[in-house]
C-alpha positions in Angstrom: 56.7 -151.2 92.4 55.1 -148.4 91.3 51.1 -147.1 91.5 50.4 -148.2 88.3 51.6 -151.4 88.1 49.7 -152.2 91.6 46.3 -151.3 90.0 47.1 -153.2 86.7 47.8 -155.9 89.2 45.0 -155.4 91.6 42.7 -154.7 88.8 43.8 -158.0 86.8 43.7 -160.5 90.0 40.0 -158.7 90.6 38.8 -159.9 87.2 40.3 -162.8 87.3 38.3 -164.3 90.5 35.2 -162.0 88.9 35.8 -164.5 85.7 36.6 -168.0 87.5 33.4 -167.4 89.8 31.1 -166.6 86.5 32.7 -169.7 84.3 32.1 -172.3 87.4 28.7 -171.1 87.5 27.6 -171.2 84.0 29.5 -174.8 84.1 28.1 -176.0 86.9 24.2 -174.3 85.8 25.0 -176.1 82.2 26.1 -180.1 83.4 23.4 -179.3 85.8 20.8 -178.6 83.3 21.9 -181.5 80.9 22.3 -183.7 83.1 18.6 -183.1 84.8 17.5 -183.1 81.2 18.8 -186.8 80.3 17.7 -188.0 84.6 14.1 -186.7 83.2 14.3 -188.4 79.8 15.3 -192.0 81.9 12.9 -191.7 84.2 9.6 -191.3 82.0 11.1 -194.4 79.9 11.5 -196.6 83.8 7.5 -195.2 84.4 6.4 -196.3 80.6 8.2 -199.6 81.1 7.6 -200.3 84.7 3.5 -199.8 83.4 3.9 -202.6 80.9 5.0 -204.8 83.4 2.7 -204.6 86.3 0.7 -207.3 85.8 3.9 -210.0 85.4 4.6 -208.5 88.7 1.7 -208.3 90.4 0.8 -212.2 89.5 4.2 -212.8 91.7 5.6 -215.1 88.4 9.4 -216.1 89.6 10.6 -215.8 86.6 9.6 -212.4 85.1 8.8 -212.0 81.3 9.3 -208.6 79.9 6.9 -207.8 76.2 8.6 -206.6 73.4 9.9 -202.8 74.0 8.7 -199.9 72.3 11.1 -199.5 69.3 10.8 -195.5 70.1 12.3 -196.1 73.5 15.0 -198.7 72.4 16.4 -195.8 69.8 17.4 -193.5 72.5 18.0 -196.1 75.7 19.4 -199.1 76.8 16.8 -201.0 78.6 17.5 -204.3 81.0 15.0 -205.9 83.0 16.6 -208.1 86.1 15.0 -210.0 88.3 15.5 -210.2 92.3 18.0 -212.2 92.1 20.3 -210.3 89.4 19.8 -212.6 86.1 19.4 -210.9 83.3 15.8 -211.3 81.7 15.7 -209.5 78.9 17.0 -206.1 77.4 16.6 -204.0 73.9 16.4 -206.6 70.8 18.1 -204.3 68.7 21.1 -205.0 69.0 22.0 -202.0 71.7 21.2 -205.0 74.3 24.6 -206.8 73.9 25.8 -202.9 75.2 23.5 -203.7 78.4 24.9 -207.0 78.7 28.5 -205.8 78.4 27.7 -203.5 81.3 26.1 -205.8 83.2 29.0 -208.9 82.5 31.3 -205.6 83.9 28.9 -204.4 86.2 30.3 -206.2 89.5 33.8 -205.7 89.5 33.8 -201.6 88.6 33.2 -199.2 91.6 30.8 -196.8 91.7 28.8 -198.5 88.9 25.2 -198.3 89.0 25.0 -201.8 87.3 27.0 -203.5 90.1 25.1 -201.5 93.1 22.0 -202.1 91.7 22.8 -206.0 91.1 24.5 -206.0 94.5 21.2 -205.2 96.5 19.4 -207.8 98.9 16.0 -208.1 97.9 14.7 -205.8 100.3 16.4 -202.4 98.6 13.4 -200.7 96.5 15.4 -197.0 96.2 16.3 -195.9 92.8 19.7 -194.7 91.6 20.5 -192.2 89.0 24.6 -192.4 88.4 27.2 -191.5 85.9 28.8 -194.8 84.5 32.2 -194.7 82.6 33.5 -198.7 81.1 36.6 -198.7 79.3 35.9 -198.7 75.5 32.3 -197.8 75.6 31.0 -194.2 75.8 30.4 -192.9 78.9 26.2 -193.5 80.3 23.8 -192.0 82.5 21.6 -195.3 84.3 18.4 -195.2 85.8 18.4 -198.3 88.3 15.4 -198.8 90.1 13.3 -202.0 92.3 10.1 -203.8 90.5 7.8 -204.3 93.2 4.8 -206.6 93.7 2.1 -204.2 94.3 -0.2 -207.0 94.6 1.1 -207.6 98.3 -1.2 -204.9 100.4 1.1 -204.7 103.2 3.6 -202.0 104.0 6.6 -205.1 103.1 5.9 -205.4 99.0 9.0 -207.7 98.1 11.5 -206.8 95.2 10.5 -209.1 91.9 13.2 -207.6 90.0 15.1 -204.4 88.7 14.8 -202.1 86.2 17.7 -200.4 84.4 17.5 -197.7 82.1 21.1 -195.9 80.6 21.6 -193.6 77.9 24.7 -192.4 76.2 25.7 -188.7 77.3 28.5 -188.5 75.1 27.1 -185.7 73.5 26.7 -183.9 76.7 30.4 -184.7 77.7 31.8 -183.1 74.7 29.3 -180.5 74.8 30.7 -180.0 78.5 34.1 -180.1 77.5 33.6 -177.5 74.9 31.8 -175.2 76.9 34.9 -175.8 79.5 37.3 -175.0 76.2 35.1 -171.3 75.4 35.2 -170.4 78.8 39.1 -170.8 79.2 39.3 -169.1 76.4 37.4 -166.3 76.7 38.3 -166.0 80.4 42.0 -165.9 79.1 41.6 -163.1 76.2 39.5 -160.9 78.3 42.1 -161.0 81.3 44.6 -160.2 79.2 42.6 -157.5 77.1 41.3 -156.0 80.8 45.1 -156.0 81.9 46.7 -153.6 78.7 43.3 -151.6 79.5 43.8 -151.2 82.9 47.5 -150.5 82.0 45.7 -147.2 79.6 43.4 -146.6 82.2 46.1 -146.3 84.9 48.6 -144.4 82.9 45.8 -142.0 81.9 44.5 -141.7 85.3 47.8 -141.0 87.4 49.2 -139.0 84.0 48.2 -135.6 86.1 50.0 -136.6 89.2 53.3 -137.6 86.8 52.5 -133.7 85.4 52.3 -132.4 89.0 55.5 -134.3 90.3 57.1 -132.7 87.3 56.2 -129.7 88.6 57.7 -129.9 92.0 61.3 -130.6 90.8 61.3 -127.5 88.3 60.1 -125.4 91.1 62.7 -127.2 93.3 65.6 -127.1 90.7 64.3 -123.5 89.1 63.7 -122.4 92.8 61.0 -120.2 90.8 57.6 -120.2 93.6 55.7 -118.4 90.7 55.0 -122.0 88.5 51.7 -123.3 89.3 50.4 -126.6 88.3 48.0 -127.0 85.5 44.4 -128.5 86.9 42.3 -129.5 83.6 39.6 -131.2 86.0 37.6 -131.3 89.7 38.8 -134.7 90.2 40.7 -136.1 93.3 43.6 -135.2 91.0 42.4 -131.5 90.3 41.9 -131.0 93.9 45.2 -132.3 94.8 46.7 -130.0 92.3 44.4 -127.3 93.6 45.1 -128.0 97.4 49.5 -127.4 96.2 48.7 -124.9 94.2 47.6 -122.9 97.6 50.6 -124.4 99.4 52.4 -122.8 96.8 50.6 -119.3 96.9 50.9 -119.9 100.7 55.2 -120.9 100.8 55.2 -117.7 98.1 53.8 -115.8 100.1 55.7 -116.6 103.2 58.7 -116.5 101.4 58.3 -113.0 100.3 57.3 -112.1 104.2 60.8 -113.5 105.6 62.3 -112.0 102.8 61.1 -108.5 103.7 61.5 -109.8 107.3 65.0 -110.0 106.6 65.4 -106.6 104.9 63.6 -104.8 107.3 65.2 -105.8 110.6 69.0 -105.3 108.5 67.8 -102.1 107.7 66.2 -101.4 110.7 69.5 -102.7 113.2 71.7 -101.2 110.2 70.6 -97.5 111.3 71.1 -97.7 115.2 74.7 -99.5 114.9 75.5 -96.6 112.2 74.5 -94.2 114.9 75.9 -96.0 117.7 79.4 -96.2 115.5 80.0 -92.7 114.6 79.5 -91.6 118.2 81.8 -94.1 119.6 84.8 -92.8 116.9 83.8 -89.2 117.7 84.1 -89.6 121.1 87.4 -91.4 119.9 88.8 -89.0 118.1 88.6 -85.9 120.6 89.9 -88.1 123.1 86.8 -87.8 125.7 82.7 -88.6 126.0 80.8 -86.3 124.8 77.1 -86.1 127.0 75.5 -85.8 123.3 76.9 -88.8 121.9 76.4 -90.9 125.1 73.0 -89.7 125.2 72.5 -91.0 121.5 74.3 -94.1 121.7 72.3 -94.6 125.2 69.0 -93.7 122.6 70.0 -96.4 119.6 70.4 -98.9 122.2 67.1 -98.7 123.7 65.8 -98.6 120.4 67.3 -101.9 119.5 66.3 -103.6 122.9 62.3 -102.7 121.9 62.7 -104.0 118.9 64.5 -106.9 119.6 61.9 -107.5 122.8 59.5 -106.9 119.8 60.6 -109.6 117.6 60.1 -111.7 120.5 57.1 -111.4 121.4 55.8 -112.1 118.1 58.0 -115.3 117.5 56.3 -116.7 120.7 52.9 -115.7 119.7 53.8 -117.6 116.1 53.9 -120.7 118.6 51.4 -120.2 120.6 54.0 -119.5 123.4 53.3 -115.8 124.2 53.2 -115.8 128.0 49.6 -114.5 129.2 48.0 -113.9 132.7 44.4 -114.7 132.1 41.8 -113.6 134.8 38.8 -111.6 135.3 39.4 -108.0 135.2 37.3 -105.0 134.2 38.1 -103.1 131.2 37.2 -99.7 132.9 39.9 -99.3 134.9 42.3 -100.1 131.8 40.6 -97.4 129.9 41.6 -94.5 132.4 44.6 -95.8 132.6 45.3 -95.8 128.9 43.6 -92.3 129.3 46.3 -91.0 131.7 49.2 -92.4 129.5 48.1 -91.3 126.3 47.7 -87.0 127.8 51.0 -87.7 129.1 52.5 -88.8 126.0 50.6 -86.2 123.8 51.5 -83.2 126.7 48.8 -81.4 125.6 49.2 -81.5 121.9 46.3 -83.1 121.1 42.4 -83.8 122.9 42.3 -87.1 124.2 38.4 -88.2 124.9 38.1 -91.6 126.9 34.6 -92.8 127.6 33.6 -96.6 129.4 29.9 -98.1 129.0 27.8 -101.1 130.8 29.4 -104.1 131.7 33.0 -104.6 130.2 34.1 -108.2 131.8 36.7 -109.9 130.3 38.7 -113.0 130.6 42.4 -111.5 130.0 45.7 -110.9 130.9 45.4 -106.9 132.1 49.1 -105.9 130.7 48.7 -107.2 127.2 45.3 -105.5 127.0 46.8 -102.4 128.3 49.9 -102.8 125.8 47.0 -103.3 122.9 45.1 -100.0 123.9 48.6 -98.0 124.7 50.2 -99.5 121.4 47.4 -98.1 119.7 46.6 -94.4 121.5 50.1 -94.1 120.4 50.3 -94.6 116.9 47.2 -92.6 117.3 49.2 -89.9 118.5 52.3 -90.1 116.1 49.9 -89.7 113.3 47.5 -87.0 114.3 48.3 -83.3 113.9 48.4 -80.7 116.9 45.1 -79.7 117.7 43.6 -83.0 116.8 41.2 -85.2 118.7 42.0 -88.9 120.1 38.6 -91.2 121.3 39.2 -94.0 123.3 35.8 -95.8 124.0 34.4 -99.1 125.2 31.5 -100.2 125.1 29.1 -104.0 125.6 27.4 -105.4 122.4 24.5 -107.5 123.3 26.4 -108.8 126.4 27.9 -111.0 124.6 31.0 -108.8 122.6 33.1 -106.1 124.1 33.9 -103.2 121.7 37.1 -101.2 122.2 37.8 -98.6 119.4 40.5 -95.7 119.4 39.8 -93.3 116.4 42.0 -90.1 115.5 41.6 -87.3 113.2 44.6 -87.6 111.6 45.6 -88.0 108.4 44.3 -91.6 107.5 45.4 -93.9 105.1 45.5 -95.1 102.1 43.3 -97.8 100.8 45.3 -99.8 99.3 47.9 -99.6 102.6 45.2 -100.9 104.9 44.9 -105.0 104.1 48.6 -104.5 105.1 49.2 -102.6 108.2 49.2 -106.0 110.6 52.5 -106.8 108.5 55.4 -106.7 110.7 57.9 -103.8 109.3 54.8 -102.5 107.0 54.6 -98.4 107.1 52.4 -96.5 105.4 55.3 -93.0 105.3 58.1 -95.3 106.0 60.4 -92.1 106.1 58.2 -90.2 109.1 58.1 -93.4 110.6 61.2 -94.0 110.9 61.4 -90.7 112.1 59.4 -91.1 115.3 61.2 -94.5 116.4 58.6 -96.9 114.7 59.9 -100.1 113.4 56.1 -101.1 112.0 56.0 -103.8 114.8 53.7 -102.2 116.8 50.2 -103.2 114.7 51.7 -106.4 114.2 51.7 -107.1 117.9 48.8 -105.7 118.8 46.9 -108.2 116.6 48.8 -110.9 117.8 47.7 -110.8 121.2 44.1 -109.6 119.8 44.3 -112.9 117.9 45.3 -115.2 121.1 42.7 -113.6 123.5 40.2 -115.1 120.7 39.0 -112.1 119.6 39.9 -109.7 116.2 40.8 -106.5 114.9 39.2 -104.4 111.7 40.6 -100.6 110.7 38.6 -98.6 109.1 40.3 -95.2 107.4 39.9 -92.6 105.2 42.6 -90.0 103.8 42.2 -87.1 105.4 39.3 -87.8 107.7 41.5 -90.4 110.2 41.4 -93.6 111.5 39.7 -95.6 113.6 40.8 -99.2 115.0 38.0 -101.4 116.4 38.8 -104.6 118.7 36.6 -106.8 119.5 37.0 -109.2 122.8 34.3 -112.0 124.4 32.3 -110.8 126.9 33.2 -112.7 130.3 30.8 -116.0 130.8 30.6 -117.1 134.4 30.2 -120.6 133.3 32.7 -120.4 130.4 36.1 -121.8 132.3 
C-alpha cells in the first residue's frame, strides 16, 4: 500500500469519527431541546389545571369533579383527570378525549406506558412522570402523569385524591428528528467522500516532490552521472530532504572523484618503482651477473614502495578510527630538539635550522606520532627550501590552555589556489620535483591525520616566494582531564 493511499485513508477514517461525533451531538442537543420544550409546555398546562382543582381536592370529595377545561389548552393537549383509584373522571370535551380514553382503555397492558404506570400506582405514589408513549395507530405522545394531592391534610402524609395526565402529540418533533437524522447522513456522506478525492489532491500534491526526487535516484543510478542534483522549489520537510541528498550527493561526488584519483595516483605511483625495479632485473639478465648499481636501485624502489605502502596504511586505520596510538603525558621540549637534531642531519648543512621551546608544553600524546608530525614536516620543509635558506621550528603555550607548534621555511611557497588541497593524499603542488625527491604526497595527508585524532588541527599559511609556514595546534595537558 503505498504513502498516499494511507493518508487518504487515515485522513478519511479521521473525518469520519470528526463527523459521527459532531452529527450525535447536534442530534442529541436537538431531541434534547424539543423534547425539554414540549416537557415545559405539559407542565405549565398540569400547574394551570392542577390550580383549578384545588378546592375539589382540598374539600376531600371521593368522587372528584373536574370544570370545564380551558378551550386554549384542549387545542394543543390531551387532558385526563383520574382519580386515586384509576377511573376516569373526565378529560377534553372536544372530541381529543376519546384519544385519552383510547390510551387509557390501552394503558395497562403496554410497557413502559406512562398511562399504565401512572394508573398502576398505590395511593401513596405522589412523583410525577414525564415519558415518551408510542400505541399502535395513533401518533406517537409525550405524557405528563402526575398525583393530585389533598393539601388540606397539614401533616407530612397528604393522601393521593387522584391523577393528573397531560400528553401532547410530538409527531412533529419525530419527523423533524428524523429529518434532521436524514441531513446529517447526508451531509456526513458527501463531505466524506468530497474530503477523501481532496485528500487524494492534497496527498498526490504533497508527496509529488518526493516521486520527483525518487526519479532522480534511478537516473543517477542508471545514468551513473553524480553531477544531477534534485530540484528543491521549497524549505519544506521535502525541500530539506532534497537539500540533505543533494549534499550526499556533492559528498559521494566528491568522494568518488578522491578514490578515483586515489586509484590513479598509487597505479602511477607503484607503476614507476616496478618499471625501475624491472629494467634492472633484465639488465642484470642480460650481461649474465648483478650489477652493485642495479641492486642498489632495485634495493631503493623497494623501500620506496614499503613507505608508501606502510603510508597507505596508516591512513586507512586512521579513516577508522584504528590508528594505533600511545597516549601519555610527555613534554613537547624534548621532541623539539629532537626534531632539531634530525632535521641538521637531514639538511647536512644546506640550510639554517632554528628550533626554539617556550613555557609549559604538556600534552596528552603518543611521543612517536608527534615526533613523525614535526619530522614529516621539517622535512617537506627542507625538500622545498633552497640552499642557504632558513628552517624555524618553534613551540610555544597559548593562554595555558593551547599548545602552538609551527615550522615555517623560506622557501618558495605556494600557490593559493594549491593550499585548500595539500592535506589530499597524492596532492603535489610541482608533482614533477616531487616525484623527484621520493614524495608520494602522503606525507601532509598523514600528518593531519594523526593532528586530527590527537583532537587538535592544522592551518598553512603561504605565500609565493616568501615560504611557508604550518601551524598545529594541540590541548594543553589538564590534570583533571582523564
Amino acid at each position: 500500500m503505498s504513502i498516499r493511499t494511507k493518508l487518504t485513508l487515515w485522513y478519511s477514517a479521521i473525518l469520519a469519527v470528526v463527523l459521527l461525533l459532531f452529527g450525535i451531538a447536534v442530534y442529541a442537543v436537538m431531541s434534547y431541546t424539543l423534547i425539554a420544550s414540549v416537557d415545559n409546555n405539559l407542565q405549565d398546562i398540569s400547574v394551570a389545571i392542577e390550580q383549578q382543582n384545588s378546592d375539589l381536592i382540598d374539600r376531600g370529595d371521593r368522587t372528584l369533579i373536574a370544570p370545564k377545561l380551558d378551550l386554549a389548552i384542549a387545542s394543543i393537549a390531551f387532558v385526563q383527570i383520574s382519580n386515586a383509584q384509576g377511573a376516569l373522571i373526565t378529560a377534553n370535551t372536544d372530541g381529543s378525549g376519546e384519544l385519552l380514553k383510547a390510551l387509557a382503555a390501552v394503558g395497562g397492558k403496554l410497557d413502559g406506558n406512562a398511562f399504565a404506570i401512572a394508573l398502576a400506582q398505590p395511593v401513596n405514589q405522589k412523583r410525577s412522570l414525564l415519558s415518551s408513549v408510542l400505541i399502535k395507530g395513533l401518533p406517537p405522545m409525550r405524557v405528563y402523569t402526575g398525583a393530585l394531592l389533598n393539601t388540606s391534610n397539614a401533616g407530612r402524609d397528604q393522601p393521593v385524591r387522584g391523577y393528573l395526565q397531560v400528553a401532547q402529540p410530538i409527531e412533529d418533533i419525530e419527523r423533524a428528528k428524523r429529518g434532521l437524522l436524514l441531513t446529517l447522513l447526508m451531509v456526513g456522506t458527501i463531505g466524506l467522500v468530497l474530503s477523501a478525492a481532496a485528500g487524494v489532491a492534497m496527498a498526490q500534491r504533497a508527496l509529488q516532490p518526493v516521486d520527483s526526487i525518487t526519479r532522480t535516484v534511478v537516473e543517477i543510478y542508471r545514468a551513473d552521472d553524480l553531477e544531477q542534483r534534485v530540484q528543491v522549489a521549497s524549505n519544506d520537510e521535502v525541500g530539506r530532504l532534497g537539500g540533505a541528498f543533494n549534499e550526499m550527493l556533492e559528498r559521494l561526488q566528491s568522494l568518488f572523484r578522491t578514490q578515483q584519483r586515489l586509484v590513479a595516483d598509487v597505479s602511477h605511483e607503484l607503476r614507476t618503482p616496478l618499471t625501475v625495479i624491472r629494467g634492472n632485473t633484465e639488465l642484470m639478465r642480460s650481461i649474465g651477473f648483478a650489477d652493485r648499481e642495479s641492486l642498489d636501485a632495485i634495493i631503493k624502489e623497494s623501500d620506496r614502495m614499503t613507505r608508501m605502502v606502510s603510508n597507505l596504511l596508516l591512513l586507512s586505520q586512521a579513516d577508522v578510527g584504528a590508528l594505533p596510538m600511545k597516549i601519555r603525558r610527555l613534554d613537547l621540549t624534548d621532541i623539539v630538539l629532537d626534531v632539531e637534531r634530525s632535521a641538521n642531519t637531514l639538511s647536512a648543512g644546506r640550510i639554517d635550522i632554528v628550533a626554539s621551546a617556550c613555557g609549559d608544553l604538556m600534552v596528552q600524546g603518543d611521543p612517536d606520532r608527534i615526533k613523525q608530525v614535526l619530522l614529516n614536516l621539517v622535512d617537506n620543509a627542507i625538500k622545498h627550501t633552497p640552499e642557504g635558506g632558513k628552517v624555524t621550528i618553534a613551540a610555544d603555550c597559548i593562554d595555558g590552555q593551547k599548545i602552538k607548534l609551527s615550522v615555517s621555511d623560506s622557501g618558495m611557497g605556494i600557490p593559493q589556489a594549491d593550499v585548500p588541497h595539500v592535506f589530499e593524499r597524492f596532492y603535489r603542488v610541482d608533482k614533477a620535483r616531487s616525484r623527484d625527491m621520493g614524495g608520494a604526497g602522503l606525507g601532509l595527508a598523514i600528518v593531519k591525520s594523526i593532528v586530527d585524532a590527537h583532537g587538535g588541527k592544522i592551518e598553512v599559511q603561504s605565500a609565493v616566494g616568501q615560504g611557508t609556514t604550518f601551524v598545529v595546534w594541540l590541548p594543553a595537558y589538564e590534570p583533571n582531564v582523564v
